[in-house]
C-alpha positions in Angstrom: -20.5 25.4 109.5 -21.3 28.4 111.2 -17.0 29.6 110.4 -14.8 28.7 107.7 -13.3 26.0 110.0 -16.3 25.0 111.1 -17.6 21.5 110.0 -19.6 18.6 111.8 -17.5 16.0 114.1 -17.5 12.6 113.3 -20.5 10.9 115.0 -23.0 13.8 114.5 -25.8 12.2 113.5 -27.9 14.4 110.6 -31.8 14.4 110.6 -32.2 11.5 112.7 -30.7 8.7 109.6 -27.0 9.7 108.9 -24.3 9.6 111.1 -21.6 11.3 109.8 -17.7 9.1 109.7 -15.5 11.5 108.2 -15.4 15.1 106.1 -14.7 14.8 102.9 -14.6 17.7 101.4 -15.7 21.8 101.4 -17.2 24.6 99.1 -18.1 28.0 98.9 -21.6 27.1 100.4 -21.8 23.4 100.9 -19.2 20.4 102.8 -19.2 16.6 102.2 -19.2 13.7 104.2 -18.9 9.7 104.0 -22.2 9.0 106.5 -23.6 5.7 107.1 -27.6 4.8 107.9 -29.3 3.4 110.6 -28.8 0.1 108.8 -25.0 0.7 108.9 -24.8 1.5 104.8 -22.3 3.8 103.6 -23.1 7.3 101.4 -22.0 9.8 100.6 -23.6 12.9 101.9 -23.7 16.9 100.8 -24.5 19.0 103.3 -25.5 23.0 101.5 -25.9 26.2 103.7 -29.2 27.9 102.4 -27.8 31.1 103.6 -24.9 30.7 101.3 -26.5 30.0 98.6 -27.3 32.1 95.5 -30.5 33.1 94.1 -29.7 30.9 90.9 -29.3 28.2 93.0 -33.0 27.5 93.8 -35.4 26.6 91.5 -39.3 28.9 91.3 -40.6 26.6 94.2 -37.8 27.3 96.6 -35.8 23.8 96.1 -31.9 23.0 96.0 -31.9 22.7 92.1 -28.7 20.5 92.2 -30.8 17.9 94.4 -33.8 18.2 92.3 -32.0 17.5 89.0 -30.2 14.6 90.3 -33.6 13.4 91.6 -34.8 12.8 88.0 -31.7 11.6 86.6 -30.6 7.6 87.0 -27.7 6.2 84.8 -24.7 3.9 84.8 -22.5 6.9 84.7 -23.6 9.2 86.4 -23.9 9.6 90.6 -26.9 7.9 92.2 -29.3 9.8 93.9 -30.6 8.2 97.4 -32.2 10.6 99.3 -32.4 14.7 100.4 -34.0 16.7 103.2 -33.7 19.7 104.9 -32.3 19.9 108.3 -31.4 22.9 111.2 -28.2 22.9 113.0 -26.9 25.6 115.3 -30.0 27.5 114.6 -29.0 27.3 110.9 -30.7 25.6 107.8 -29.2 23.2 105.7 -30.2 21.0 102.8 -28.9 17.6 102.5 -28.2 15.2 99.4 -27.7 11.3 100.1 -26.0 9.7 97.1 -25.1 6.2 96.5 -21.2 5.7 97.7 -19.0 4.8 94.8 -16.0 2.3 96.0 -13.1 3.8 94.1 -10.9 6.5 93.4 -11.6 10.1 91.3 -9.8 10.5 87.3 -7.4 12.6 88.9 -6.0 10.7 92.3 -6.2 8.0 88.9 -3.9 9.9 86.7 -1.5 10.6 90.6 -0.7 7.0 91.4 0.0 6.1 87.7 1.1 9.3 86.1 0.3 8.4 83.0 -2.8 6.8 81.2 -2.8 4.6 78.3 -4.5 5.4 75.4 -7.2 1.9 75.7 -8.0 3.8 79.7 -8.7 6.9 78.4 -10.6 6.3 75.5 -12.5 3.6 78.2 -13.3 6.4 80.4 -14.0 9.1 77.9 -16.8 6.7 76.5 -18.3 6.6 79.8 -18.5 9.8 80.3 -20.1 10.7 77.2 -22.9 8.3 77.8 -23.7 9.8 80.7 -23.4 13.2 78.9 -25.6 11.8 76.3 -28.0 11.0 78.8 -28.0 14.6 80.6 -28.2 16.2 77.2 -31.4 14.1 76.2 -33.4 15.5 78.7 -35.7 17.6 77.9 -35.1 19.9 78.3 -31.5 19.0 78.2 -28.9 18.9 81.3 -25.5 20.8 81.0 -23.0 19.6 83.8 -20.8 22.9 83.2 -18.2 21.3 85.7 -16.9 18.6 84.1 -12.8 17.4 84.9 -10.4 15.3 86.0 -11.6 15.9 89.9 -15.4 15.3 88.8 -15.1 11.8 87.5 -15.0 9.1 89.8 -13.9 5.1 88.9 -16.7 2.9 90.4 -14.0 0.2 91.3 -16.7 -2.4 93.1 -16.6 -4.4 90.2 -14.9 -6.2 87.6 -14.3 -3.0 85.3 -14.0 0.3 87.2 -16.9 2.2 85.5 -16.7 5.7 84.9 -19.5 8.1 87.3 -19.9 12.1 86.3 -20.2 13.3 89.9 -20.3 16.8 91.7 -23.6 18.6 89.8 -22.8 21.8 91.9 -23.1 23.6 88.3 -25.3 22.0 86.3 -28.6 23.6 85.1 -31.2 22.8 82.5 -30.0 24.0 79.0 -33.1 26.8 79.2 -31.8 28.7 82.6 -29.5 31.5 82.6 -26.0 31.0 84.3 -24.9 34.6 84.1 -25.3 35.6 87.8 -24.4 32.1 88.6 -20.5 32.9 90.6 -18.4 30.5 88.5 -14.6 31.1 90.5 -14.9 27.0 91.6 -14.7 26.5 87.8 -10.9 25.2 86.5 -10.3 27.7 83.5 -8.3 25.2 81.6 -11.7 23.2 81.3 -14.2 25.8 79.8 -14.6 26.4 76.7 -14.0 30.0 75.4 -17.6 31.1 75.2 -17.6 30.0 78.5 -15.7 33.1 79.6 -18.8 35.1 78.0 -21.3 33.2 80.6 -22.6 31.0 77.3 -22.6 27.0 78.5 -24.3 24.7 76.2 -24.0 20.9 75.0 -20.9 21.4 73.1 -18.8 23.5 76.4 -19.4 20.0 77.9 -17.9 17.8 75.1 -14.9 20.8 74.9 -14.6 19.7 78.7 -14.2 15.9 78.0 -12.2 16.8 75.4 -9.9 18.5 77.9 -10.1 16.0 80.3 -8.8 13.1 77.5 -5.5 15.8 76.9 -5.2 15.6 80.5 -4.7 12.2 81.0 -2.6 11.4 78.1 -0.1 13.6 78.7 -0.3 15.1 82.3 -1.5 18.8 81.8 -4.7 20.3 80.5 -3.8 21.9 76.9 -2.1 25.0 76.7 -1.4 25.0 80.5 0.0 28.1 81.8 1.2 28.7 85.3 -1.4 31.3 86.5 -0.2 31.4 90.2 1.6 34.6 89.5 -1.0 36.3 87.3 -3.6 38.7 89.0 -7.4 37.2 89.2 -8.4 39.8 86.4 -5.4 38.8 84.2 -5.8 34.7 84.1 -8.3 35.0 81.2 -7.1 36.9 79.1 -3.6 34.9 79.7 -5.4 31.8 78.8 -7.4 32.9 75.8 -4.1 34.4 75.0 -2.4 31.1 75.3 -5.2 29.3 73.1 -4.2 30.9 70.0 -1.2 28.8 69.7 -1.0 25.4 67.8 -1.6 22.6 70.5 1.3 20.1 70.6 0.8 15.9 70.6 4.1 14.4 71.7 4.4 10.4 71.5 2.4 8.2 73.3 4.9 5.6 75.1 2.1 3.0 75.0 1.1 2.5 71.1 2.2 4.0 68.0 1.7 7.2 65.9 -0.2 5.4 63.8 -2.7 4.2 66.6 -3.6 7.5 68.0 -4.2 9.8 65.0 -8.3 8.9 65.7 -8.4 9.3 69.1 -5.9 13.1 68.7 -7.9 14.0 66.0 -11.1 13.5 68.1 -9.3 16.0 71.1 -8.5 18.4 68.4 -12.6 18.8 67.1 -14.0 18.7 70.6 -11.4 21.4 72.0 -12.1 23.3 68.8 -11.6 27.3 69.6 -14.5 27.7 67.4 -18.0 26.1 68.6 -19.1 25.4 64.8 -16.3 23.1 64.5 -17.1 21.2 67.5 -19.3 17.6 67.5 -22.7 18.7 67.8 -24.0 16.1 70.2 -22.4 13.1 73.0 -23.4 10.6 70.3 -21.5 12.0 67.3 -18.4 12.1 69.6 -19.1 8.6 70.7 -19.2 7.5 67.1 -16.4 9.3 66.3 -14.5 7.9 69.6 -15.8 4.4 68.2 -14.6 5.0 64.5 -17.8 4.5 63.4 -17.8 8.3 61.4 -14.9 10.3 60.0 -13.9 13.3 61.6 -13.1 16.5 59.9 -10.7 19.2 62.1 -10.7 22.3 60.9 -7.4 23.6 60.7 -5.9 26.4 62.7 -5.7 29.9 60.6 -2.8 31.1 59.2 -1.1 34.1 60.6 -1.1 36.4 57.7 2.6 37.8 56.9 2.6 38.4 53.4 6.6 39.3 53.3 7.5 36.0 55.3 9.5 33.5 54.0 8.9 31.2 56.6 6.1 28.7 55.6 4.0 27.6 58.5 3.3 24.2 58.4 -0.5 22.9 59.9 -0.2 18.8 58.3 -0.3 16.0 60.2 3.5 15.9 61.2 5.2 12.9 63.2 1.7 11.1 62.2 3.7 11.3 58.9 6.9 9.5 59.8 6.9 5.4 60.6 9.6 4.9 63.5 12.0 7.1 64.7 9.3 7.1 67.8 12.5 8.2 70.4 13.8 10.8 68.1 10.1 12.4 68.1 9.6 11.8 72.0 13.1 13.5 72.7 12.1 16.7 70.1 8.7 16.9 72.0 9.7 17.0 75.1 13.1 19.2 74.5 11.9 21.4 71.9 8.0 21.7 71.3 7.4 21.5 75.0 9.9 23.8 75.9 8.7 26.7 73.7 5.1 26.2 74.6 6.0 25.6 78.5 8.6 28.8 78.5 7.3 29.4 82.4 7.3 25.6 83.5 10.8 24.5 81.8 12.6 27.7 83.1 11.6 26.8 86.8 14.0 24.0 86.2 16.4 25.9 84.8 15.8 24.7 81.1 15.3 26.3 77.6 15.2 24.5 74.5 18.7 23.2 72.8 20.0 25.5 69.8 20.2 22.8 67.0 20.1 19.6 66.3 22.0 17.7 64.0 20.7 14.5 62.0 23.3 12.4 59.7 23.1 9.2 58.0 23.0 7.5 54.1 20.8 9.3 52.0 17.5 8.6 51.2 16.6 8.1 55.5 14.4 10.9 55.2 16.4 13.2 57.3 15.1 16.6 55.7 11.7 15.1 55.7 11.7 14.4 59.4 13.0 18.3 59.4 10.2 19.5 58.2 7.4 16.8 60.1 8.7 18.5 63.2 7.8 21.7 61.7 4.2 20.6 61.2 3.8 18.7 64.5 5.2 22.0 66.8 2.6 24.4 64.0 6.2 26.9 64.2 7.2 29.0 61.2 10.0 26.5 58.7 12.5 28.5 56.4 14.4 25.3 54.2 17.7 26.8 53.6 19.8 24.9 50.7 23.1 26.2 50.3 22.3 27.8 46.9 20.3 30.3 48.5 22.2 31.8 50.3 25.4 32.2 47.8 26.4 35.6 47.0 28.9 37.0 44.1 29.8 39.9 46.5 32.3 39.8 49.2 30.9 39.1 52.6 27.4 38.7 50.9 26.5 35.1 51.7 27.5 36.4 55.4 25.1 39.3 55.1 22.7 36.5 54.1 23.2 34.4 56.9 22.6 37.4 59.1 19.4 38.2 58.0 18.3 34.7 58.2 18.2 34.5 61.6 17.1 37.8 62.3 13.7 36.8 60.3 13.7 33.5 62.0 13.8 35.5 65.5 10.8 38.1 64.3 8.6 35.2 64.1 9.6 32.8 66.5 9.3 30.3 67.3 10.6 29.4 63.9 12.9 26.1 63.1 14.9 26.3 60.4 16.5 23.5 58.1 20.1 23.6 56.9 20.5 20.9 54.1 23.8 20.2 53.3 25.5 21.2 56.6 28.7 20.0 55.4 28.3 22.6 52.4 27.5 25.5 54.9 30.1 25.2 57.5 33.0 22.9 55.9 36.2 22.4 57.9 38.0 25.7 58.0 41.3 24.1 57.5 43.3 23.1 54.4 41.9 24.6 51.1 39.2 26.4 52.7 38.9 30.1 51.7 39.2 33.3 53.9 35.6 34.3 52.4 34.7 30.4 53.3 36.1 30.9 57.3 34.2 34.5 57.5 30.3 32.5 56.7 31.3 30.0 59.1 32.5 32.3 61.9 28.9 34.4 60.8 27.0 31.1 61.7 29.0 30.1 64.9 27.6 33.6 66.2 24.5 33.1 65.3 24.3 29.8 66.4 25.2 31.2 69.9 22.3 30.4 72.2 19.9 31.1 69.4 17.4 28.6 71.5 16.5 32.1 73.9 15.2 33.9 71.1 12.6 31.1 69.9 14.8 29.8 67.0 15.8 26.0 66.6 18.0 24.7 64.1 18.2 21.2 62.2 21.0 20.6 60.2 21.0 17.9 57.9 24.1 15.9 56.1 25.1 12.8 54.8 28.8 14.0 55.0 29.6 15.2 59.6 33.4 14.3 59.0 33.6 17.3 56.6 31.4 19.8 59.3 33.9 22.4 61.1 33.9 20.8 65.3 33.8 24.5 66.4 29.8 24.2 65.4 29.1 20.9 67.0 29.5 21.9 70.5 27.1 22.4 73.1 25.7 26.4 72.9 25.5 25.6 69.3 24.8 22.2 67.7 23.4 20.4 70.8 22.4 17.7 69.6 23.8 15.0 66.9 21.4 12.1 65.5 22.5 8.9 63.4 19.3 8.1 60.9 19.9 5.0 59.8 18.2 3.0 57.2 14.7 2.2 58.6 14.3 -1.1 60.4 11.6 -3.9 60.0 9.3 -2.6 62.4 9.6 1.4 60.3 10.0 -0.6 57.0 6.9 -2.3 57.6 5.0 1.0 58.8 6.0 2.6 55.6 4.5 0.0 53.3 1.4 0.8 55.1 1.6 4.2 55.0 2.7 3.9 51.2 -0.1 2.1 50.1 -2.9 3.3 52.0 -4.6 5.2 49.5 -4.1 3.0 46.2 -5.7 0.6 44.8 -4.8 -2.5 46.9 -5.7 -6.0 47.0 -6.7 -8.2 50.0 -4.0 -9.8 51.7 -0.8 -7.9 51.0 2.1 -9.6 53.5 3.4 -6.5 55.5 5.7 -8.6 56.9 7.0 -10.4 54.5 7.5 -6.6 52.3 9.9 -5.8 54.9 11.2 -8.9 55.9 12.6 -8.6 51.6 13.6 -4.8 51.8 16.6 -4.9 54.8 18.4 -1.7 53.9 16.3 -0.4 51.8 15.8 3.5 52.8 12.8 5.4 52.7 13.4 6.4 49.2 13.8 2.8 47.9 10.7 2.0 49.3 8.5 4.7 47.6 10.2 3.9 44.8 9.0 0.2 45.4 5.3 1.1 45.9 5.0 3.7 43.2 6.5 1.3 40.4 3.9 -1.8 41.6 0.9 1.8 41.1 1.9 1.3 37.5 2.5 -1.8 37.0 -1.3 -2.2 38.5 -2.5 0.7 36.3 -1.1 -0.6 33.2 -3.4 -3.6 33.8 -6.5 -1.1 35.4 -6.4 -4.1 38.2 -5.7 -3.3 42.1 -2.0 -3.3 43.6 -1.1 -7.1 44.4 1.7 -9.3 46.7 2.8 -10.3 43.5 4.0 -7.0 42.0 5.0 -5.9 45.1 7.3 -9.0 45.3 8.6 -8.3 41.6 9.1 -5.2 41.9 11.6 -6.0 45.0 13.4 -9.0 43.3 14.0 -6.4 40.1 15.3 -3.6 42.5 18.1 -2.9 44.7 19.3 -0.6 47.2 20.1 2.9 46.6 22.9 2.5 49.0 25.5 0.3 49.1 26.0 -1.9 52.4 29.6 -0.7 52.2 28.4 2.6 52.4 25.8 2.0 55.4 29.2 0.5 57.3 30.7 3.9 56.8 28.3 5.4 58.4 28.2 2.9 61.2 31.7 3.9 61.6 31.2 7.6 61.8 28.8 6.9 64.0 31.7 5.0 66.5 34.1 7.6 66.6 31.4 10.1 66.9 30.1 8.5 70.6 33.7 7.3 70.7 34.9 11.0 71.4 35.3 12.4 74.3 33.7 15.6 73.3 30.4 14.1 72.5 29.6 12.1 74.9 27.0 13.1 76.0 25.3 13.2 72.3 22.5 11.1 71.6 23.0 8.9 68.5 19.2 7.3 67.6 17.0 7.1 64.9 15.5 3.7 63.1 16.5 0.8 65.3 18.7 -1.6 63.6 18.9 -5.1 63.8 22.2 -5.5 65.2 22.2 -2.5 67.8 
């Protein structure tokens, strides 16, 4: 260790008990190594050069303070102390740690192999983590780990159920001593807390660390990940603090559904809270909270404040909102939300998002609603256009209108805005239509040129696409066209749920048998359904039952006609029957026969 390249061959044998097997791994001051004893047991074994070591490093009595706090710790989940001395080697002194070897693999060589986690493995692993965190923070007084993440976690795999450790203490200190002249450039920036930046470390820049960690896994990158390779050392905070003060994005998870997650999302959104207050305040509330033993409260983001805007920004629960369509919200994630937040990452392969996206189908699916759900899951500015508003009594005004529009829309982008009525807005120009007609949709064809560069991304919505002029429907423009079908059993059944979760209810209402009764019934109908069995349960001050859920279904029918849903499943043919659109996606609420 006396160079940079400098470490100890295999066989060296270390104070007369270890002999070392095989480097594992270097610091700034300090190597690893997997050493076995005398008695031909395996550790592992870190190896720190007093002379690189900083002042904060020691404790008042001249010790290693990372081996003296892991002397007095011993839990499940965290690494086990077995033994420390002090050794000279090529007339240099060391300190050694001994800690009990852990068969198994770290979080993040975890996370390599399978590339994604499920949500039961992370939530399995954030648990364990915070008991040992509970544990540290207990002390008195209390231990911070201050370099908790994906590479400081390791899976003890030597039994039946890998068991999360907390390893690597190279940071921590007790809660009382200062960290400021402590070098902290070993630290990943994507897992410290802002105050963090400002040398302050406490409890809750641990839990915002976990927090970080449970993103990670779920979807592959710490939030609000920024490529910082090309950024000078004195810009990365700032770009990263700058990056923070957009709204964090929760695409699908592939192994449950929406429903399933909004607990475990909503605890990632309070423990990787910009503002400490909002935070948990301890491992065990988080636990609880993890455990759905408490209700959590996340703050939401603030506003920007733009007075003159007409663009509402949306902070609800978005896709939470929305029972099925679970590939239509994957596909918008990745190709949309991601793509906005991940400008630097998506133009490395060439990508930017699509310009529009068009979704068609009966009426009643919930097309306009999904509109605006997207709106709230990607925390973008949302204009609703209807095709009143932008009518005009003077010649070339509703092109004027449409103009401006967009212009707003790129001021504060990323902004998606909603067409209803497509059909209305950009009819056929062909037959009847009128030269003032032709001029508004020519106005939108160039404005729907590539409008995806400037932040701007466009849902259309119809029940009427035969009647929409082809010119817009082409890629550059209207990238993408969606059939929303009425919902199938698995949505219908969803919706009930969602419907009636905060009434009145009585025990053992029969999802299955609600949506097993409603085939083509659209998201309207079913409202409908659960609103008129609210009154029919107020009228008689009792709870919702089965029973006038049931009546209400045998006294109600369809808004739309079967004949009409065949339409649409025809429409839908010739649409990925064309030539020109092949290569449009057509998806939305499975149906039973596709």
């Amino acid at each position: 260790m006396a160079s940079e390249v400098n470490i100890l061959p295999k066989s060296t044998i270390i104070d007369e008990k270890y002999t070392v097997h095989f480097h594992l791994g270097k610091s700034e001051f300090s190597e690893s190594y997997r050493v076995k004893n005398s008695a031909g047991k395996t550790f592992f074994l870190k190896l720190f050069n007093l002379a690189k070591l900083q002042r904060s490093q020691f404790d008042p009595s001249g010790k290693v303070k990372e081996i003296e706090l892991l002397k007095s710790c011993r839990h499940p989940n965290l690494v086990n102390y077995a033994d420390s001395g002090d050794w000279i080697y090529t007339n240099q002194r060391f300190s050694y740690l001994v800690l009990d070897f852990i068969s198994g693999e770290t979080v993040r060589d975890l996370l390599k192999r399978e590339k994604e986690l499920d949500l039961f493995k992370v939530k399995s692993i954030a648990l364990g983590v915070l008991n040992g965190l509970k544990y540290l923070h207990n002390q008195n007084p209390p231990i911070l780990h201050n370099h908790l993440n994906h590479q400081n976690v390791m899976m003890d795999l030597s039994g039946k159920m890998g068991i999360p450790k907390i390893i690597d203490f190279s940071y921590a200190r007790l809660f009382t001593t200062s960290i400021k002249v402590f070098s902290k450039k070993e630290l990943n920036p994507f897992y410290l807390a802002p105050e963090c930046f400002n040398d302050v470390f406490s409890p809750k820049s641990d839990l915002y660390a976990l927090g970080t960690m449970m993103y990670h896994l779920l979807y592959g990158l710490p939030p609000w990940f920024v490529d910082i390779s090309d950024y000078k050392k004195d810009e990365i905070v700032t770009t990263i603090l700058e990056r923070r003060k957009k709204p964090l994005k929760f695409q699908k998870l592939n192994t449950v559904e929406f429903s399933e997650v909004d607990m475990i999302i909503s605890v990632i959104k309070k423990s990787i809270d910009q503002n400490p207050d909002n935070r948990f305040n301890s491992a065990d509330e988080m636990i609880r909270a993890l455990n759905g033993e408490i209700q959590i409260d996340v703050k939401p983001a603030p506003k920007k404040d733009n007075k003159e805007s007409k663009a509402e920004k949306c902070d609800t629960n978005g896709f939470g909102a929305i029972a099925g369509m679970d590939e239509l919200k994957e596909i918008l994630y990745n190709d949309v939300i991601r793509a906005l937040d991940e400008q630097e990452l998506y133009k490395t392969y060439g990508l930017t998002i699509p310009n529009g996206l068009l979704l068609y189908g009966p009426p009643g699916c919930g097309k306009s609603f999904f509109a605006e759900k997207l709106a709230e899951e990607a925390g973008y500015n949302y204009i609703e256009v209807k095709p009143s508003s932008l009518a005009s009594i003077y010649v070339h005004g509703a092109q004027e209108k449409i103009g401006e529009l967009f212009n707003q829309a790129r001021e504060e982008a990323p902004t998606i805005i909603n067409f209803e009525e497509f059909d209305a807005l950009v009819p056929k120009r062909e037959g009847n239509t009128s030269h003032h007609q032709s001029g508004e949709v020519n106005e939108f064809l160039a404005q729907l040129n590539n409008c995806g560069k400037d932040g701007v991304f466009v849902i259309a919505t119809t029940n009427q696409p035969n009647l929409i002029d082809p010119a817009v429907l082409r890629a550059g423009r209207i990238d993408k066209v969606i059939f929303i079908p009425p919902p199938d059993h698995k949505a219908r059944k969803e919706m009930f749920r969602k419907l009636l979760k905060d009434r009145p209810l009585d025990f053992g209402i029969d999802y299955d048998e609600l949506s097993d009764r409603t085939e083509n019934y659209v998201s309207v109908d079913l409202k409908f359904l659960a609103d008129e069995a609210a009154r029919s349960a107020l009228k008689l001050k009792s709870k919702i039952t089965q029973k006038m859920l049931s009546d209400v279904i045998e006294s109600t029918r369809p808004s739309v006609l079967l004949t009409e849903i065949q339409k649409y499943t025809e429409i839908k043919s010739r649409f990925e029957g064309d030539p020109s659109m092949e290569s449009r996606t057509t998806i939305g609420f499975k149906t039973s026969n596709s």
